[in-house]
C-alpha positions in Angstrom: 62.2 236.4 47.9 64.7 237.9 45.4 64.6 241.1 47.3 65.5 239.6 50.5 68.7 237.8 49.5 69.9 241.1 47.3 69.6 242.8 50.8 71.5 239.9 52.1 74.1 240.4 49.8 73.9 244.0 49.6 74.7 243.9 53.8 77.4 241.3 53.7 78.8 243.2 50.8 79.0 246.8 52.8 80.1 243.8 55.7 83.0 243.0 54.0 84.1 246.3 52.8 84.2 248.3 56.2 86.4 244.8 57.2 88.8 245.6 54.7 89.0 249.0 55.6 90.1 248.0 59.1 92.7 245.6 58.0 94.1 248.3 55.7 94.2 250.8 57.9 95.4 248.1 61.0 98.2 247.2 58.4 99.0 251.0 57.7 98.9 251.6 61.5 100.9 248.7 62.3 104.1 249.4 59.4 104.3 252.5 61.1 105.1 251.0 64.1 107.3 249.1 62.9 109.1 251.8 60.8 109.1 254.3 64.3 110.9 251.1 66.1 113.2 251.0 63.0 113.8 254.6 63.8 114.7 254.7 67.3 116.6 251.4 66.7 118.5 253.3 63.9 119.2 256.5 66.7 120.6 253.9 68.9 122.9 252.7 66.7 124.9 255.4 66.4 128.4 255.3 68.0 128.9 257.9 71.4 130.2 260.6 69.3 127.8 260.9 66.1 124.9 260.7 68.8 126.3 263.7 71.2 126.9 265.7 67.8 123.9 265.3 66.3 122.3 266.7 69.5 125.0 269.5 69.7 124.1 270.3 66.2 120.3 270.6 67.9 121.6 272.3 70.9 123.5 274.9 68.6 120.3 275.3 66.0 117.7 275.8 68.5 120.2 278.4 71.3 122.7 280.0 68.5 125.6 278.4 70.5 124.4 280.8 73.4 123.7 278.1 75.7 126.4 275.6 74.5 126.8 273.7 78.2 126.6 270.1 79.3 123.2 270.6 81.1 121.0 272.2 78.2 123.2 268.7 76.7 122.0 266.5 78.8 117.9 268.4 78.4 117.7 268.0 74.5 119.1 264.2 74.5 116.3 263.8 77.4 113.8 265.7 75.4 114.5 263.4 72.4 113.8 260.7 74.1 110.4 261.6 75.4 109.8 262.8 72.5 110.5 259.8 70.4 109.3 257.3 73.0 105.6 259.6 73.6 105.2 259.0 69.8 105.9 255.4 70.0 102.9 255.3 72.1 100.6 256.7 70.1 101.5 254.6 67.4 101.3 251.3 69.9 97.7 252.9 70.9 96.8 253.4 67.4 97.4 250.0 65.7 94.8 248.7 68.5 91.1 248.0 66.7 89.2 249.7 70.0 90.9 250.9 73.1 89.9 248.5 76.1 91.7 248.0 79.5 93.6 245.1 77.5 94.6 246.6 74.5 96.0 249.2 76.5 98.2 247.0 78.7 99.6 245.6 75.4 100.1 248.9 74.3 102.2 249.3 77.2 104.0 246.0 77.5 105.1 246.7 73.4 106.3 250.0 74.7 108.4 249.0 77.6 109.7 245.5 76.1 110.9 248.2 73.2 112.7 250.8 76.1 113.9 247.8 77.6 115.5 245.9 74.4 116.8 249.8 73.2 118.9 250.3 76.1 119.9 246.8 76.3 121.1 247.1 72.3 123.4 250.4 73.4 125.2 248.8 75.6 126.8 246.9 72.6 127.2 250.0 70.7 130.6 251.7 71.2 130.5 255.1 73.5 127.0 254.4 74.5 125.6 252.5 77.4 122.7 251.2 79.2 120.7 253.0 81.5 118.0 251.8 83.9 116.6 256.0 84.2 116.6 256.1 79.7 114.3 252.9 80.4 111.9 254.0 83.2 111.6 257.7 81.0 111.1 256.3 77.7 108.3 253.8 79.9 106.5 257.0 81.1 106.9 259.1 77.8 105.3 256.3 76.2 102.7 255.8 78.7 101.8 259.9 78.2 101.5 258.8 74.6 99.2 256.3 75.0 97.2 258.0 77.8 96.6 261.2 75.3 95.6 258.9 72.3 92.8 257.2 74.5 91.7 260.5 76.2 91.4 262.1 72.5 89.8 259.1 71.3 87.7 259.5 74.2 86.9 263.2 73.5 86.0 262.4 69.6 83.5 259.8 70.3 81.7 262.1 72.8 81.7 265.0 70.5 80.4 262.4 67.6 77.8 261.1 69.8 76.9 264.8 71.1 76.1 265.4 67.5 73.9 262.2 66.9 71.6 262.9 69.2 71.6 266.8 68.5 72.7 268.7 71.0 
């Protein structure tokens, strides 16, 4: 009888641990979140002109002034958004404890609500303003971001599960 509820214990034990685990690692995933959302809310607070010279000061790093016009401008600020906004959605997809059809969409709706409530807090800054195309690009970079984490989750557990059974 002794044996039985050491096993007990032993299982409720191992139980408990892999539950901590998650809600370390969901409270790891989720302050990163939360610090990438600090982030972007920290780019967007930047008046009109820090904002275009920090992205001339890209522009000049990554061409050597070469291509110093307004439409390699306007692809590097676009570039940073997707860029920004794709990683937001990993993060989204990543504080998620398994990635079902609902977890997703709330993946998504964080994402958006966040585009949404980024443009709308530039049109308070000075020089910057609020623009429905930022929204509906930051949407679909973040989308992409979510979309590859799932797929490569996706990809993992098949390989992991190839392995199991040997093949």
């Amino acid at each position: 009888m002794f044996k039985k509820e050491f096993q007990i214990l032993r299982t409720n034990m191992y139980v408990k641990g892999v539950y901590d685990s998650f809600v370390n690692k969901k409270i790891v995933k989720t302050a990163l979140l939360v610090l990438w959302m600090a982030l972007i809310y920290f780019f967007s607070s930047r008046n009109g002109a820090a904002s275009r010279g920090e992205s001339r000061a890209v522009m000049n790093f990554m061409f050597g002034g070469v291509l110093n016009n307004e439409f390699v401008h306007f692809l590097i600020r676009k570039a940073a958004h997707i860029f920004i906004y794709m990683v937001l959605g990993i993060l989204a997809c990543l504080t998620m404890k398994e990635y079902t059809e609902k977890e997703i969409q709330t993946a998504i709706i964080i994402c958006v609500l966040y585009a949404v409530s980024d443009e709308v807090h530039q049109y308070f800054v000075p020089e910057r303003s609020m623009q429905l195309s930022d929204v509906i690009l930051d949407s679909i970079a973040s989308l992409a971001g979510i979309l590859l984490t799932k797929l490569s989750a996706k990809i993992i557990n098949e390989r992991i599960a190839s392995k199991r059974e040997g093949i």
